[in-house]
BATOR-22483 format. One record per residue (C-alpha): residue number from 1; z, x, y. Coordinates in nm, 4 decimals. Each point is the difference from the previous one (the first is absolute). Layout:
   i        z        x        y
 NUM        Z        X        Y
...
//
This chain:
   i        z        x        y
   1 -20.3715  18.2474  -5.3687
   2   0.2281  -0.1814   0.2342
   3   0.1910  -0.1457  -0.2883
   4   0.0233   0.3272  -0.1381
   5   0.1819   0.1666   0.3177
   6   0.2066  -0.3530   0.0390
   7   0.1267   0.0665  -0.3643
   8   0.0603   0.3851   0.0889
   9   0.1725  -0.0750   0.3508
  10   0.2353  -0.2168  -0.2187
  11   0.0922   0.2680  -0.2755
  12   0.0801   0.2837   0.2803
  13   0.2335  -0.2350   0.1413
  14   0.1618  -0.1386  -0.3129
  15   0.0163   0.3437  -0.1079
  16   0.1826   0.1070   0.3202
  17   0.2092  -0.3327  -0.0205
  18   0.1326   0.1794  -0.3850
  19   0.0250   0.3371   0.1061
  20   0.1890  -0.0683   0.3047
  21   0.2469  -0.2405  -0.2352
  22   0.0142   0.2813  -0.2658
  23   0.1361   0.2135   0.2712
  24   0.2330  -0.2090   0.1670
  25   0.1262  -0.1249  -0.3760
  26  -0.0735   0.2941  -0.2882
  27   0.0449  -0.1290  -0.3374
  28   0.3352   0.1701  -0.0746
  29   0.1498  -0.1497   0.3232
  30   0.0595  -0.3325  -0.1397
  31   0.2378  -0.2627   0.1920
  32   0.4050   0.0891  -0.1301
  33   0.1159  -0.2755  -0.1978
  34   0.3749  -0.1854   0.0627
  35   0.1406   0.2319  -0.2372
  36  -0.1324   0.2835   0.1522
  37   0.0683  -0.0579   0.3346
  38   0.4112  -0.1247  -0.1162
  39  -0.0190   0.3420  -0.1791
  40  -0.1221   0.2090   0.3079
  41   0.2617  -0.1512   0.2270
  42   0.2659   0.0275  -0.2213
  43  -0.0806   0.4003  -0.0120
  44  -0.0025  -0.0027   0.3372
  45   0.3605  -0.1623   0.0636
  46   0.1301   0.2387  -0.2450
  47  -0.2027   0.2833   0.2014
  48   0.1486  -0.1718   0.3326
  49  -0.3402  -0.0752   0.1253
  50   0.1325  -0.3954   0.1350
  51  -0.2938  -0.0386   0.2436
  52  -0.2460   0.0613  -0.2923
  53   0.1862  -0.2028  -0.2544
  54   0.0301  -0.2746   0.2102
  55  -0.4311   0.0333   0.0690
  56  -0.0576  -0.0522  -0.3653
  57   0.2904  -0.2837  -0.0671
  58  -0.1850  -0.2150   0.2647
  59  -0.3347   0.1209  -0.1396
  60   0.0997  -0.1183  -0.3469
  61   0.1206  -0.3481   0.1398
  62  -0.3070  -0.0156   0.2054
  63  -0.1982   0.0664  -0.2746
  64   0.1491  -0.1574  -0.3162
  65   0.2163  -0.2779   0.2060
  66   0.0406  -0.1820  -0.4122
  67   0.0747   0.4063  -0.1875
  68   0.3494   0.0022  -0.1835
  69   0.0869   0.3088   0.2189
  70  -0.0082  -0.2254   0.3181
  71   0.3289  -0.1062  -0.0078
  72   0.1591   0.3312  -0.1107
  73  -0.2582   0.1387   0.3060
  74   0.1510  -0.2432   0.2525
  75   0.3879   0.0869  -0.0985
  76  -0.1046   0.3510   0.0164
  77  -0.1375  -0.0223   0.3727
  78   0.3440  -0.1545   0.0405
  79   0.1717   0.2786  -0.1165
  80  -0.2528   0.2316   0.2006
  81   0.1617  -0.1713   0.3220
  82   0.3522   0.0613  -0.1012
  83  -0.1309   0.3836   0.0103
  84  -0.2041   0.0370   0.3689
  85   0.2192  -0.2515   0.1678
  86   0.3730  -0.0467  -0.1746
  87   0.1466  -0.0961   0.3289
  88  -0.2240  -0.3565   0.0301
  89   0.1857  -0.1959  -0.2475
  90  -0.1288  -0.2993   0.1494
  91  -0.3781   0.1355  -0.0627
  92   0.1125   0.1114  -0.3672
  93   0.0820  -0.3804  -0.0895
  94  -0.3107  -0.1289   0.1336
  95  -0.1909   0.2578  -0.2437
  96   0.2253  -0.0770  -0.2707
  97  -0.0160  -0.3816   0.1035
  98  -0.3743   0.0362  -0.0725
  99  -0.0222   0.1091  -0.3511
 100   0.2071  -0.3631  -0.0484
 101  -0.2217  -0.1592   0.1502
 102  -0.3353   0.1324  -0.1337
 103   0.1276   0.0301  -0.3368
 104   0.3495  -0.2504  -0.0553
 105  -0.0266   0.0002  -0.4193
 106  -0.0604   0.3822   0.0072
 107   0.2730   0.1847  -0.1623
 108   0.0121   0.2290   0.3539
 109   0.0639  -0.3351   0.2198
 110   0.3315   0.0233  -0.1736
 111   0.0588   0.3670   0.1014
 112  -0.1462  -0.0808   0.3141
 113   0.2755  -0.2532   0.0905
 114   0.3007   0.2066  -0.1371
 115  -0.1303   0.2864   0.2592
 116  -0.0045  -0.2174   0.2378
 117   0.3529  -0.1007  -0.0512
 118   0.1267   0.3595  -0.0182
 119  -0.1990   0.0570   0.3231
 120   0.1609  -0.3650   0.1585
 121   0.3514   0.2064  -0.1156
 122  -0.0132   0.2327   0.3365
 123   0.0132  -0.2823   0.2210
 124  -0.0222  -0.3831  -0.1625
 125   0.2842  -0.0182  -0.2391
 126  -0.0055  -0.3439  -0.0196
 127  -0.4071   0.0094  -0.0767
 128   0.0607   0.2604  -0.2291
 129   0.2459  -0.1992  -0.2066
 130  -0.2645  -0.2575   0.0131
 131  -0.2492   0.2473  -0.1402
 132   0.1893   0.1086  -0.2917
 133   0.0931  -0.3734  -0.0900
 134  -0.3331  -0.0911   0.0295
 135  -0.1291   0.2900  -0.2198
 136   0.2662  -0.0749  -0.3058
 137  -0.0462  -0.3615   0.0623
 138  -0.4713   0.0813  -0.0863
 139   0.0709   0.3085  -0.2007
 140   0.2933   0.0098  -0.2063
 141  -0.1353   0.2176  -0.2652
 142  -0.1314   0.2408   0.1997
 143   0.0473   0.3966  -0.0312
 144   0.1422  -0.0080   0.3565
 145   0.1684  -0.3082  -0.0513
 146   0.3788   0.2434  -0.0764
 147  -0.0363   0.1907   0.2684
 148  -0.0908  -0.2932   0.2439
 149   0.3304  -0.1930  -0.1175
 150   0.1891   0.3577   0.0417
 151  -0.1339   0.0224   0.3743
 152   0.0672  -0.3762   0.0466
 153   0.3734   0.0448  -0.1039
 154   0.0473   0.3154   0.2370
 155  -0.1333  -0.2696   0.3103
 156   0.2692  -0.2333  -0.1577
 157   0.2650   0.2524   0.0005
 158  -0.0599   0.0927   0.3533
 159   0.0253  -0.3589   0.1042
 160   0.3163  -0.0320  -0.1496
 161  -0.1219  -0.2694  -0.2814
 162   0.2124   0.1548  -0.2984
 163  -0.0536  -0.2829  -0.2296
 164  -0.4070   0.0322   0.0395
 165   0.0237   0.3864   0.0053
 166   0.1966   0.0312  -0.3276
 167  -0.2271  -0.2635  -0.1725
 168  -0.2833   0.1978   0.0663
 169   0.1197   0.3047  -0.0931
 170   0.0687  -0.1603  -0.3380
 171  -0.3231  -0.1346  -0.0104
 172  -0.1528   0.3742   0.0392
 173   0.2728   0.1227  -0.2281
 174  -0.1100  -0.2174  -0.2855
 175  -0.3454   0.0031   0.0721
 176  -0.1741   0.1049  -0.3732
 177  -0.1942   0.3322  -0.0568
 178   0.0999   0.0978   0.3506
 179   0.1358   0.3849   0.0477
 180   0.3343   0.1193  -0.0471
 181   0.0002   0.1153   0.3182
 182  -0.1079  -0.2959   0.1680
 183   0.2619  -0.1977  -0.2401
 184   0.3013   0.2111   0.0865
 185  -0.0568  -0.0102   0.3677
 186   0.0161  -0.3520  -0.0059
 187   0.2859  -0.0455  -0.2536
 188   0.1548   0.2895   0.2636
 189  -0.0538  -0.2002   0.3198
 190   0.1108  -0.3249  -0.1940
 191   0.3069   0.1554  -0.0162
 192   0.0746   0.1202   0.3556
 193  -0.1153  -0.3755   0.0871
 194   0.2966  -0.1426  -0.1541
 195   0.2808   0.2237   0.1260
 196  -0.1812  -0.1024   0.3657
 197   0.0737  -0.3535  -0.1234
 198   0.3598   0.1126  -0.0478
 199   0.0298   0.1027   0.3569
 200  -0.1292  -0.3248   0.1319
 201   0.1260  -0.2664  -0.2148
 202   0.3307   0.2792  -0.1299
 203  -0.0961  -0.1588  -0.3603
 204   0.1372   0.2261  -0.2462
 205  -0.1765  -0.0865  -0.2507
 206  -0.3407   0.1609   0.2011
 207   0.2177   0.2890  -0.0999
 208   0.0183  -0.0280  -0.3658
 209  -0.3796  -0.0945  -0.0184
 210  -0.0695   0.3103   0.1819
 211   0.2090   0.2023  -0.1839
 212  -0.1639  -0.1511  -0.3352
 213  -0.3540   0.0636   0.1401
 214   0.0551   0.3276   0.1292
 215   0.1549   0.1267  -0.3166
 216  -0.3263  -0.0397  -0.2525
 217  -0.1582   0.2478   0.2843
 218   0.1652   0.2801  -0.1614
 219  -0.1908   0.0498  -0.2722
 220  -0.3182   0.0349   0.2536
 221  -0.2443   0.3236  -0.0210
 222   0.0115  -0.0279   0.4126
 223   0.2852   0.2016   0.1260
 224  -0.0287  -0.1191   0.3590
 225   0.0445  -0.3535  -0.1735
 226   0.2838   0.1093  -0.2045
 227   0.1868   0.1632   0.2879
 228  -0.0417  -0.3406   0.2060
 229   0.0965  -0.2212  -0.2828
 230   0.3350   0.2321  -0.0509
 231   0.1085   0.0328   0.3612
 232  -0.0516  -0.4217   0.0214
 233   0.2073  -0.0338  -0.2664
 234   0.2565   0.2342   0.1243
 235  -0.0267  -0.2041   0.3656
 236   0.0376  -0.3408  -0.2148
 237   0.2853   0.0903  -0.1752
 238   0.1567   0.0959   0.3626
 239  -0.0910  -0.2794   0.1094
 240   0.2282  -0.1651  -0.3080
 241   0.2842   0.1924   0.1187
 242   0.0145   0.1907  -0.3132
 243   0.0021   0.2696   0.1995
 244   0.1295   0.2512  -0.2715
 245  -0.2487  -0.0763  -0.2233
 246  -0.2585   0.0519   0.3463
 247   0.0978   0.3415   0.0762
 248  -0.0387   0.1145  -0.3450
 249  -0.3896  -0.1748  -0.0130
 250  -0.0098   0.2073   0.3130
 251   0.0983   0.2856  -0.1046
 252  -0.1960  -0.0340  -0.3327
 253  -0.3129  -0.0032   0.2016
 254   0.1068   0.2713   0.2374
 255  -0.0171   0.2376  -0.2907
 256  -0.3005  -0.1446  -0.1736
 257  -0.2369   0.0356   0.3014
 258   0.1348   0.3189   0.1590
 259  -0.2877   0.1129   0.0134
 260  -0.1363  -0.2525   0.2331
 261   0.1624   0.0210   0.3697
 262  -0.0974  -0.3908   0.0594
 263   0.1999  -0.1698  -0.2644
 264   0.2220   0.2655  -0.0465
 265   0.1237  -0.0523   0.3798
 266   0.0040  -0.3725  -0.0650
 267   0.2262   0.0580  -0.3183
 268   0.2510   0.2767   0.2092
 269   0.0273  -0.2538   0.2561
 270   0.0579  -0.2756  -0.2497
 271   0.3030   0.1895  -0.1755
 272   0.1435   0.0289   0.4191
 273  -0.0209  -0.3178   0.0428
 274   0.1167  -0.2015  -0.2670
 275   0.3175   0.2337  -0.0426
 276   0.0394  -0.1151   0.3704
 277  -0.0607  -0.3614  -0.0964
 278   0.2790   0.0556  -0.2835
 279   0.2524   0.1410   0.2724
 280  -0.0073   0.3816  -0.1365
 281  -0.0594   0.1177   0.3941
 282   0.1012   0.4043  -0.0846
 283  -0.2844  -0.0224  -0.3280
 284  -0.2556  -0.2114   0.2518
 285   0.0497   0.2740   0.3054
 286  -0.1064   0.2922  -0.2840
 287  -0.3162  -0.2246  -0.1417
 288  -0.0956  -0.0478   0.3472
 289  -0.0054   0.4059   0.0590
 290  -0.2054   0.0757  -0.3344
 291  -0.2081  -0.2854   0.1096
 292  -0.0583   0.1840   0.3467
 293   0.0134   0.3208  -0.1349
 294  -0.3018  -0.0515  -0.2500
 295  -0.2463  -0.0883   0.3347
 296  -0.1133   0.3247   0.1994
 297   0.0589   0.0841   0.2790
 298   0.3293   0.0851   0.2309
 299  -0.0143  -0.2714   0.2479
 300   0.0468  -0.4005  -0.0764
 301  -0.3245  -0.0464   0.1884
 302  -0.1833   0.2856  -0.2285
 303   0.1668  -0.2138  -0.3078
 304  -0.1140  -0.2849   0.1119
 305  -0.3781   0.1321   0.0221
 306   0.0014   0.1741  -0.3342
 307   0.0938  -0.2984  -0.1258
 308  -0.2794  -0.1828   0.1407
 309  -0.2200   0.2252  -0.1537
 310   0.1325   0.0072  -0.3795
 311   0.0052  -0.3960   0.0213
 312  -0.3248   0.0076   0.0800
 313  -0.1624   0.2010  -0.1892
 314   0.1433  -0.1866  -0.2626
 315  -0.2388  -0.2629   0.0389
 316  -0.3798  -0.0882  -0.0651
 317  -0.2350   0.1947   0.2287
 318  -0.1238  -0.3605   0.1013
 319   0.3519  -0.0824   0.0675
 320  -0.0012   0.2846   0.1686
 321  -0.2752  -0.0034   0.2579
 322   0.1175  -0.3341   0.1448
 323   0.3273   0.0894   0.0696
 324  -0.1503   0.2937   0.1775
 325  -0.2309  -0.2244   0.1815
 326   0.2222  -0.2989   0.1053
 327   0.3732   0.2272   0.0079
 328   0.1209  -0.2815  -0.1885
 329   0.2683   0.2439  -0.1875
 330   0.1854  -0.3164  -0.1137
 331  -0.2065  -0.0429  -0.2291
 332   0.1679   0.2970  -0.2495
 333   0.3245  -0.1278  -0.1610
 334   0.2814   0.1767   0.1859
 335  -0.1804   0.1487   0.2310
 336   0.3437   0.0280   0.2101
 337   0.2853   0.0984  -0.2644
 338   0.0100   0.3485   0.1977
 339   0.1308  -0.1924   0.2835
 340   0.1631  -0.2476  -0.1579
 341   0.2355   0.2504  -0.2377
 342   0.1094   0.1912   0.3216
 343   0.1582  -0.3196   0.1293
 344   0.1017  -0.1128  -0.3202
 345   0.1486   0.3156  -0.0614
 346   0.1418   0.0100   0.3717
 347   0.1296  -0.3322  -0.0711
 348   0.1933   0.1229  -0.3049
 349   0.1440   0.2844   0.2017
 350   0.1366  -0.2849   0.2731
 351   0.1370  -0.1483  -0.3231
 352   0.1890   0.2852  -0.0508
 353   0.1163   0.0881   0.3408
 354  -0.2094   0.3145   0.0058
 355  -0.1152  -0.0804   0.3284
 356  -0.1039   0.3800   0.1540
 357  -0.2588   0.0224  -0.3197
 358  -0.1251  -0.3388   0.0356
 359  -0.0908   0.0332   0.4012
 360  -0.2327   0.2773  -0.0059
 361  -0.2403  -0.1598  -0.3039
 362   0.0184  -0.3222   0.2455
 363  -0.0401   0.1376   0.3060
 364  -0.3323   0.1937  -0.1621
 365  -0.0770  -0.3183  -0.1865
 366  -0.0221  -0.2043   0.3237
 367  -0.1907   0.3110   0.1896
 368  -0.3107  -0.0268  -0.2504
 369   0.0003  -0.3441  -0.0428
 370  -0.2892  -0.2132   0.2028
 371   0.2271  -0.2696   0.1853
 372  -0.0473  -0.3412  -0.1598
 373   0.0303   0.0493  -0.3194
 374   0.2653  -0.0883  -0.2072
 375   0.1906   0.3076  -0.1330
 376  -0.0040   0.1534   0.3370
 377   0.2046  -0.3073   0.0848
 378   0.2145  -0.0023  -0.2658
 379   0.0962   0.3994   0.0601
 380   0.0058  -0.0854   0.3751
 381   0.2590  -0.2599  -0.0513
 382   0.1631   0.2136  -0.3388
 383   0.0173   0.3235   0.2939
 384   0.1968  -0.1918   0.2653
 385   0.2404  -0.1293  -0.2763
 386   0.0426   0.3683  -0.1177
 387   0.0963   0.1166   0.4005
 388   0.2188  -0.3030   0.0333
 389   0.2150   0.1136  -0.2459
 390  -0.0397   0.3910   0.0277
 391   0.1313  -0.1877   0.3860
 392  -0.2351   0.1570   0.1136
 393  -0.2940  -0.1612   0.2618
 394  -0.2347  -0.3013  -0.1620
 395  -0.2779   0.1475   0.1359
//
């Protein structure tokens, strides 16, 4: 009898130990698998649910520490970061850092370190050089290896190494099976590399090489490349001194993008100047109007900002938000011609003795003008000339 309640004591409480376990965990509610869970969080990133993503990404390397997804799960929790917290760059390495370390013959340690050079490009140039190097140097076939040489000749470029800037460009433009986008870019920048080279070194054959390169861009399905290859020709040809054969390139490219204020502008002010360069002062003075006259706006300051605009919005919306962000408007390709054909005009007029039309543009020239720069100089010193021999005061 007492064996008989033992045995019955012991099957009330195994069956509560079941029942309560059946409740807790019901057969359908089975533990997610790695795939699941990668699948879940990647819905939720795309739903813009990061805190929940980022639950499940450390739940699947938790979980299945060894799962093919854990790799792609860690590079994803790096990306996650980039998202709730953009401005800690140096917090954005370390996660990036950590998908090389955890996984260094994954294919996402390589996209892991070229992040981390972009990311080393807001403030490290020198790492970030060091990054891209180091990612050709491991992963020279890789899909991101063209774009990594592309951003590694830009860092170049801005460090004034021409000769390392226009290999790599060359290396990107030759690159097989790469896009023709991607391809023409480079073979564009290539080409803006060596008439820089001309300027430092005064080399004319940079010229003819950039000439020759810039050319084959014409037959290009990209009219933003087109447009830049022309006008660089047209600028390398001035640069030659055939400056006949420069204004009508120019010209050529004034009509064929009309209808595009940016290199249109460039082109109208190209014409000005290289009939200015050739000596024709009373053909240069008209150019220079038309130039001015195709910006809006009545005032040289109201030019001047119109201009800013249509160069900009001529460019990338990347491109875009940093010069927004940092002000850096150097960064657009004659970003100043406004300014710069009112002197140059003025200066013409000076030429020409025609002193009471050339004051005024100076005098409103050197009003609107931040002090320190250069052209405000130049018209400063172009203004007192003008009153000196008007005889009236060098103010």
């Amino acid at each position: 009898m007492v064996k008989t309640a033992y045995r019955y004591t012991w099957l009330c409480v195994t069956l509560a130990i079941v029942t309560a376990f059946l409740v807790l965990h019901p057969p359908g509610a089975q533990a997610a698998d790695d795939t699941t869970l990668w699948e879940d969080a990647c819905a939720k990133i795309d739903a813009g649910e990061l805190a929940g993503a980022t639950v499940l990404l450390n739940q699947l390397l938790e979980e299945y520490p060894d799962s093919p997804k854990a790799p792609a799960a860690q590079l994803k929790l790096a990306y996650v970061k980039i998202k709730t917290n953009p401005e800690s760059t140096a917090e954005i390495v370390d996660a990036f850092s950590l998908v090389r370390t955890k996984y260094p013959a994954s294919g996402e340690a390589a996209e892991a370190l070229a992040r981390i050079g972009y990311l080393h490009c807001r403030s490290d140039k020198a790492r970030a050089v060091s990054d891209f190097a180091g990612f050709l140097l491991s992963y020279p076939k890789h899909r991101l290896a063209p774009h990594v040489e592309q951003s590694l000749a830009r860092l170049y470029l801005r460090q004034g190494e021409l000769d390392r800037a226009e290999q790599a460009f060359d290396n990107v433009k030759d690159t097989p099976g790469i896009s023709a986008a991607l391809a023409d870019e480079a073979a564009l920048q290539s080409g803006f590399v060596k008439i820089m080279k001309f300027y430092k070194s005064k080399d004319k054959s940079h010229l003819t090489a950039a000439i020759d390169a810039l050319g084959k861009l014409g037959s290009s399905s990209r009219m933003n490349v087109r447009a830049r290859a022309d006008l660089g020709v047209a600028e390398a040809t001035l640069l030659l001194r055939n400056r006949e054969e420069a204004h009508a390139k120019y010209a050529a490219a004034a009509e064929t993008y009309s209808g595009q204020p940016y290199f249109r502008g460039i082109a109208l002010y190209g014409t000005a100047f290289s009939s200015q360069e050739a000596g024709k002062l009373d053909q240069a003075i008209d150019e220079y109007n038309a130039f001015l006259a195709a910006q809006s706006g009545s005032t040289l300051a109201e030019k001047d900002a119109a201009w800013k605009s249509v160069a900009l919005a001529s460019t990338s919306r990347r491109v875009q938000i940093s010069i927004e962000k940092a002000g850096n408007w150097r960064r657009l390709p004659g970003i100043e011609i406004v300014r710069r054909a009112v002197c140059n005009q003025a200066r013409c007029l000076y030429l020409w003795r025609r002193y009471d039309e050339a004051i005024p543009l100076l005098a409103e020239l050197v009003e609107c003008i931040p002090k320190g720069t250069e052209v405000r100089a130049e018209a400063t010193r172009l203004l007192a000339r003008c009153r000196n021999a008007k005889g009236g005061s060098p103010r």
